[in-house]
C-alpha positions as CSV (number, residue, x, y, z in Angstrom):
1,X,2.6,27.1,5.6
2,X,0.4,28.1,8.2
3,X,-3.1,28.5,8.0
4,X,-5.2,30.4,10.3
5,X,-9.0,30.9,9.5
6,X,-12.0,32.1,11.8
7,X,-12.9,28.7,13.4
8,X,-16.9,28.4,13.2
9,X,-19.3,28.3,15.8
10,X,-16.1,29.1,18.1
11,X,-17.4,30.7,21.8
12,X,-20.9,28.1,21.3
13,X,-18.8,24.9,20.7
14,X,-16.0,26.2,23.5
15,X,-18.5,26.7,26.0
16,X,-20.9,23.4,25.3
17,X,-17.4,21.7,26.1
18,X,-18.4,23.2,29.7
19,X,-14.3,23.0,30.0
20,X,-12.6,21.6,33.4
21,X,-9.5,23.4,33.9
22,X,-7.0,20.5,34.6
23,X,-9.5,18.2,32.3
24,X,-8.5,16.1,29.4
25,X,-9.7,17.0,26.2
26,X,-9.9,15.6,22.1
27,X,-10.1,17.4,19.1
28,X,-11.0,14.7,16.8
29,X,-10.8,17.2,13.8
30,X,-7.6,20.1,14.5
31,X,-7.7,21.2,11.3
32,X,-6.3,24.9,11.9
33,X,-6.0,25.0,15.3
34,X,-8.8,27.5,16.3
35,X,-10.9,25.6,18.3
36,X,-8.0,23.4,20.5
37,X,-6.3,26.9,21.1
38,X,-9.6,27.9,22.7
39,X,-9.4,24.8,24.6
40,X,-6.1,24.9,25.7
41,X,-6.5,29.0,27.1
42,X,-9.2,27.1,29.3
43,X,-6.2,24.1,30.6
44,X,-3.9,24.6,33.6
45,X,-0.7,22.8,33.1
46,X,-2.6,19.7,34.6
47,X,-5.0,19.4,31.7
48,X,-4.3,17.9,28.6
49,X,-5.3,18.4,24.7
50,X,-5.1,15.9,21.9
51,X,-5.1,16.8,19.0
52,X,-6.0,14.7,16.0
53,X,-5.6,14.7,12.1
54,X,-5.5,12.6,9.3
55,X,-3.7,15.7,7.1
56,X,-0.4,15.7,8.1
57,X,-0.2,19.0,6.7
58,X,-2.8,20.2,9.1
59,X,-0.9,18.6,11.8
60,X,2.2,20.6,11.1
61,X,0.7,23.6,10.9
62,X,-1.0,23.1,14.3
63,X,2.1,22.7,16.0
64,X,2.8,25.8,14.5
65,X,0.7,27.5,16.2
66,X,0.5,25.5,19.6
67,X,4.5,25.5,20.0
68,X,3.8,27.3,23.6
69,X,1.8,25.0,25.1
70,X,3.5,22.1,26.7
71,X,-0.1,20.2,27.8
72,X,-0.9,18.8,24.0
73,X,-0.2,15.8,21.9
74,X,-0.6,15.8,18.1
75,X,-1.5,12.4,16.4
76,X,-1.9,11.5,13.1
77,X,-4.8,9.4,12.8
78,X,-8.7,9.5,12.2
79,X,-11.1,10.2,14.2
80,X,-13.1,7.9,13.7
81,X,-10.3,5.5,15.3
82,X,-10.6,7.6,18.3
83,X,-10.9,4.7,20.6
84,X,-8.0,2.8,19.6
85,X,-5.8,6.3,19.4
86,X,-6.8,6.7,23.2
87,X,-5.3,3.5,24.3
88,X,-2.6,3.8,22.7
89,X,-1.9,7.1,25.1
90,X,-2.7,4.9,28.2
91,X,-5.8,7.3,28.3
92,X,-9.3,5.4,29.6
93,X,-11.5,8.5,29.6
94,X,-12.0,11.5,28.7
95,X,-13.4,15.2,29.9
96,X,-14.5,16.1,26.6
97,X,-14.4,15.4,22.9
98,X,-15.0,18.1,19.9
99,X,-15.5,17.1,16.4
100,X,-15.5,20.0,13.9
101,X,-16.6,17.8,10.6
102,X,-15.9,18.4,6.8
103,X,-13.1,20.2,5.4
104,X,-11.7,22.7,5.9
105,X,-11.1,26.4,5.0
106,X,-7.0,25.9,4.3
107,X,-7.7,22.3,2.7
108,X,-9.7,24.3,0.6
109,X,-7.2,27.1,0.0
110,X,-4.7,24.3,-1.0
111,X,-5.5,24.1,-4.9
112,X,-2.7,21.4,-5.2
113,X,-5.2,19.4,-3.5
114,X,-7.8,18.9,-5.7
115,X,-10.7,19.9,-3.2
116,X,-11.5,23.2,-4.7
117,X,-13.1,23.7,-8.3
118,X,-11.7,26.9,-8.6
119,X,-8.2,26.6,-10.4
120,X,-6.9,23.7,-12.1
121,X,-5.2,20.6,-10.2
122,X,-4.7,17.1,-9.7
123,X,-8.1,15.6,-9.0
124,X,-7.0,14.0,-5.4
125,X,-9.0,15.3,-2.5
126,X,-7.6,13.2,0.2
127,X,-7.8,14.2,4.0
128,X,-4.8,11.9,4.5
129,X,-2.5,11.5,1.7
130,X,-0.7,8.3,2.4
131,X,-4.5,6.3,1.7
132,X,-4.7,5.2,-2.1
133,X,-8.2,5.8,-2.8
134,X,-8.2,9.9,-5.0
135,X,-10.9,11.4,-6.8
136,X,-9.1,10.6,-10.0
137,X,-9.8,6.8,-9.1
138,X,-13.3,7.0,-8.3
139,X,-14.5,10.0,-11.5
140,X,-12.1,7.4,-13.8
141,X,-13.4,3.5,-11.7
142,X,-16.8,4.0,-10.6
143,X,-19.3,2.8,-12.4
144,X,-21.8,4.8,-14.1
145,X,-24.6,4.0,-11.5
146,X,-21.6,4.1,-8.7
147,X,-21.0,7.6,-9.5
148,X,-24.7,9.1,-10.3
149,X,-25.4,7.3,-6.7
150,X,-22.7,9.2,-4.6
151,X,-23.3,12.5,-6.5
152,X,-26.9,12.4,-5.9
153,X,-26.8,11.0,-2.2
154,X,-23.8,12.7,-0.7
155,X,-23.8,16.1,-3.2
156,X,-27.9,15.8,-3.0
157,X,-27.5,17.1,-6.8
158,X,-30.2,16.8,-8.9
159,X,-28.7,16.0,-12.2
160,X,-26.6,13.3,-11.3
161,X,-27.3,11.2,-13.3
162,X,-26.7,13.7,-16.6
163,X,-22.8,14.1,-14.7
164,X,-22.4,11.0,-14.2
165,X,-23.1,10.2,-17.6
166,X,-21.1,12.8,-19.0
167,X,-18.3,12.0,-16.5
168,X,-17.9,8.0,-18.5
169,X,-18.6,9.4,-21.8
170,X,-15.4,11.6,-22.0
171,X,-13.0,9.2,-19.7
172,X,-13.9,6.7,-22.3
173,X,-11.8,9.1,-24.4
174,X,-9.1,9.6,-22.1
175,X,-8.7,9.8,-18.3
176,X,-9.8,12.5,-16.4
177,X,-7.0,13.7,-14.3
178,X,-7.8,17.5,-13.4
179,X,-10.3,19.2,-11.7
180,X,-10.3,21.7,-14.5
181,X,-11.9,18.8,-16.6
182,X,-14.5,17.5,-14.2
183,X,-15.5,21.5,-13.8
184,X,-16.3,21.3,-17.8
185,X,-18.1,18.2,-17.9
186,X,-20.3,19.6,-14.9
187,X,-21.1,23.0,-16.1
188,X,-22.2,20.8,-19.8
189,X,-24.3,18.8,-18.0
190,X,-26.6,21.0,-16.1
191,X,-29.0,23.5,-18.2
192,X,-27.7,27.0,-18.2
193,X,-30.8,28.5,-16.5
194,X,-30.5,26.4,-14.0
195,X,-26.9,27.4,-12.3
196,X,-28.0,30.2,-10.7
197,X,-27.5,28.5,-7.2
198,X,-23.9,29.0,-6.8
199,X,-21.0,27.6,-8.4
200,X,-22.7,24.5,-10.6
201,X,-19.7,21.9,-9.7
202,X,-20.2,22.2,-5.4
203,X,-22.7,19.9,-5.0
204,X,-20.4,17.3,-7.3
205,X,-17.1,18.2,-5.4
206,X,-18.4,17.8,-2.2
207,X,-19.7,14.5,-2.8
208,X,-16.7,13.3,-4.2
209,X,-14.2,15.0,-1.7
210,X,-17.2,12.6,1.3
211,X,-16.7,9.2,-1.4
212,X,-13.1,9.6,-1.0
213,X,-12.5,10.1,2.3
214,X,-15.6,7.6,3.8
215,X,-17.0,11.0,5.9
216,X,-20.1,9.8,6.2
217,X,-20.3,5.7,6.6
218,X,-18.4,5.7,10.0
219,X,-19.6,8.5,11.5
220,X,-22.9,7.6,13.9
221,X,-20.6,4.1,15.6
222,X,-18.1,7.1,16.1
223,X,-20.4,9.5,18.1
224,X,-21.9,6.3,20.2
225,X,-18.2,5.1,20.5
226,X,-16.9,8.6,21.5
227,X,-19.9,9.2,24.1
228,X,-18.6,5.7,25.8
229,X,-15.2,7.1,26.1
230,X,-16.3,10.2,28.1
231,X,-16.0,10.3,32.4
232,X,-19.3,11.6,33.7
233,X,-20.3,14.8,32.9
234,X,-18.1,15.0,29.8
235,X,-19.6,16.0,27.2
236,X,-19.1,15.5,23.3
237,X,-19.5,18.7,20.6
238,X,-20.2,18.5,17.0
239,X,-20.2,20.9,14.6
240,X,-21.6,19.2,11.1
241,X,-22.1,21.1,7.3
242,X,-24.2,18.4,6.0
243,X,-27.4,16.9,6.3
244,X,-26.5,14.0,5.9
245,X,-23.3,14.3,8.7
246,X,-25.9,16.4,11.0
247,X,-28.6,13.1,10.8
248,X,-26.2,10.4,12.1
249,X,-25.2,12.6,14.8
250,X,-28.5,13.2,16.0
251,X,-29.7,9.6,15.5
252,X,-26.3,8.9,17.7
253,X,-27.5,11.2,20.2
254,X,-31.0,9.8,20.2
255,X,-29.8,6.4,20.6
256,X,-27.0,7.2,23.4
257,X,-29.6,8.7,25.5
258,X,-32.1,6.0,25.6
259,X,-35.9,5.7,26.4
260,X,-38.0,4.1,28.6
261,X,-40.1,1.8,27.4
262,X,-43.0,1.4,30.3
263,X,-46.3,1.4,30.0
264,X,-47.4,5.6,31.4
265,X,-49.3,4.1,34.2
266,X,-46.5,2.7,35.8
267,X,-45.0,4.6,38.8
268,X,-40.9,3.6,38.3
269,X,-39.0,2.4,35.1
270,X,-38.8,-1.1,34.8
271,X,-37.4,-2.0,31.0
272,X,-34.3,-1.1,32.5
273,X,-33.5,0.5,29.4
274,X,-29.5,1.7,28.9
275,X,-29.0,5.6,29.2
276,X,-25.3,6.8,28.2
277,X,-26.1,10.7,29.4
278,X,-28.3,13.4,28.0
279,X,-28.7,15.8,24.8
280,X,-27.9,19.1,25.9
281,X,-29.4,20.4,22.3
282,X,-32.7,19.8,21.6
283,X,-32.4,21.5,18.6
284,X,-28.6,22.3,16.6
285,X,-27.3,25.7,17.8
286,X,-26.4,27.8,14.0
287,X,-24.2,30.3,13.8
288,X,-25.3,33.9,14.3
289,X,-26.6,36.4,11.7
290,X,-23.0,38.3,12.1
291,X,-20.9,34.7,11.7
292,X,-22.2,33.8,8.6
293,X,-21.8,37.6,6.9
294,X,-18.3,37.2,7.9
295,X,-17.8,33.7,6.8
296,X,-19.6,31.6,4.3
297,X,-18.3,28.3,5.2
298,X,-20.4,29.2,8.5
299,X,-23.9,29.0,6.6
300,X,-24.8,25.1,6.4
301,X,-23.3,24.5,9.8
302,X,-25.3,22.6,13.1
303,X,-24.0,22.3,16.6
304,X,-25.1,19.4,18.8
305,X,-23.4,18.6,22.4
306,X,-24.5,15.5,24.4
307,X,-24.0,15.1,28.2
308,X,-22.6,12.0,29.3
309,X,-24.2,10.8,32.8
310,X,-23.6,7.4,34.3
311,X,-26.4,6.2,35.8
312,X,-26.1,5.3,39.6
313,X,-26.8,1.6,40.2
């Protein structure tokens, strides 16, 4: 199959890159191929693209659409590994790096995947199917506490403890296997007058779909990691749909580009304090007005780019 969905935050993320022509470039998230495309219209045949994905389905489907360009490599992996994936290319630095987080529109499309509460299927929602850890594990393992925690914190739902308590009442009377069930037990444990805010099992789905496939844990070591493995002048974009996602990346950001400590009165710096570059971003660039009529997914998403600049000696 081959899955082609409006990619958000498209031309702002594509021209944060500030793209070199014969540059070498990582999408850390290819998903469906909209954003690398962009990228690789940008390349001569002297650039490069890599392309990375922990759904091999993804993957596939990105060759797909890539088949005429010769200048990209596809590698199954994580992103958060992004360090380790580069040396095994022989690849030191980069030109720039583009992270497009969450899932995605076709993941979600998938019913047989479990990431959708519309329909009825197996309750797996993992990125990468070859890991072990599924949502069945964690709705049917997880303790009671275990479960209201990760609802609350990663779905920021405010009756998670009522669904989690709900969720180890009926797997005490057999295992919860679909995501037809967990919808039921959702929609019972939140009043009536209160789903009015969209569908009443999102907030529970997403933060079982972050539990499962650790979104969130890795995620600020990988921005400071990623900003190391720029040149100077490259610059990192990341496009977030959760508060949570959009905190570490701007508490990686803070932390990348440093601040001097000396006393005001002083005429020069001399804390000497480490400086990876600059936030290009003060604040997250949103999608437009138009963008998010045309596509929902758009609504909850922030855009931040860093600037890495190697300080001269």
């Amino acid at each position: 199959m081959e899955f082609k969905h409006k990619s958000v935050l498209l031309e702002e993320s594509i021209n944060g890159l500030n793209i070199k022509k014969d540059g070498i470039y990582v999408d850390g998230t290819l998903g469906g191929a909209g954003h690398s495309e962009e990228i690789l219209k940008r390349l001569t045949n002297e650039g490069l693209l890599i392309g990375i994905d922990r759904d091999e389905d993804a993957l596939n489907s990105a060759k797909k659409r890539l088949e005429k360009y010769n200048n990209v490599k596809f590698v199954h992996g994580n992103h958060d590994e992004i360090k380790n994936i580069l040396q095994t290319l022989n690849i030191d630095k980069v030109d720039g790096i583009l992270f497009d987080l969450g899932v995605s529109s076709y993941q979600l499309d998938e019913r047989n995947r479990g990431f959708s509460y519309i329909g009825n299927s197996a309750l797996d929602m993992r990125m990468d199917k070859t890991q072990e850890l599924t949502a069945e594990q964690i709705v049917n393992e997880y303790s009671e506490d275990e479960l209201s925690d990760i609802i609350y914190k990663y779905g920021e739902e405010r009756f998670a403890k009522s669904i989690a308590k709900n969720i180890c009442l009926e797997r005490k009377k057999s295992r919860i296997v679909s995501t037809g069930e967990l919808v039921h037990i959702i929609e019972n444990s939140i009043p009536k007058s209160k789903q009015n805010n969209g569908h009443p099992a999102k907030r529970t789905f997403q933060a079982i779909r972050i539990e499962v496939n650790n979104e969130i844990k890795p995620l600020y070591n990988t921005i400071l990691e990623s900003i190391k493995l720029l040149k100077n002048e490259g610059r990192i974009a990341v496009i977030t749909f959760h508060s949570l996602e959009d905190r570490a990346v701007k508490e990686a950001f803070i932390e990348a580009e440093g601040k001097c400590t000396c006393p005001k009165d002083l005429p020069y710096c001399i804390c000497n304090y480490k400086s990876y570059g600059k936030i290009i971003t003060k604040k997250p660039i949103i999608p437009t007005i138009e963008e998010q009529m045309e596509n929902s997914r758009s609504k909850s998403a922030k855009l931040r780019i860093f600037e890495r600049r190697e300080k001269k000696e």
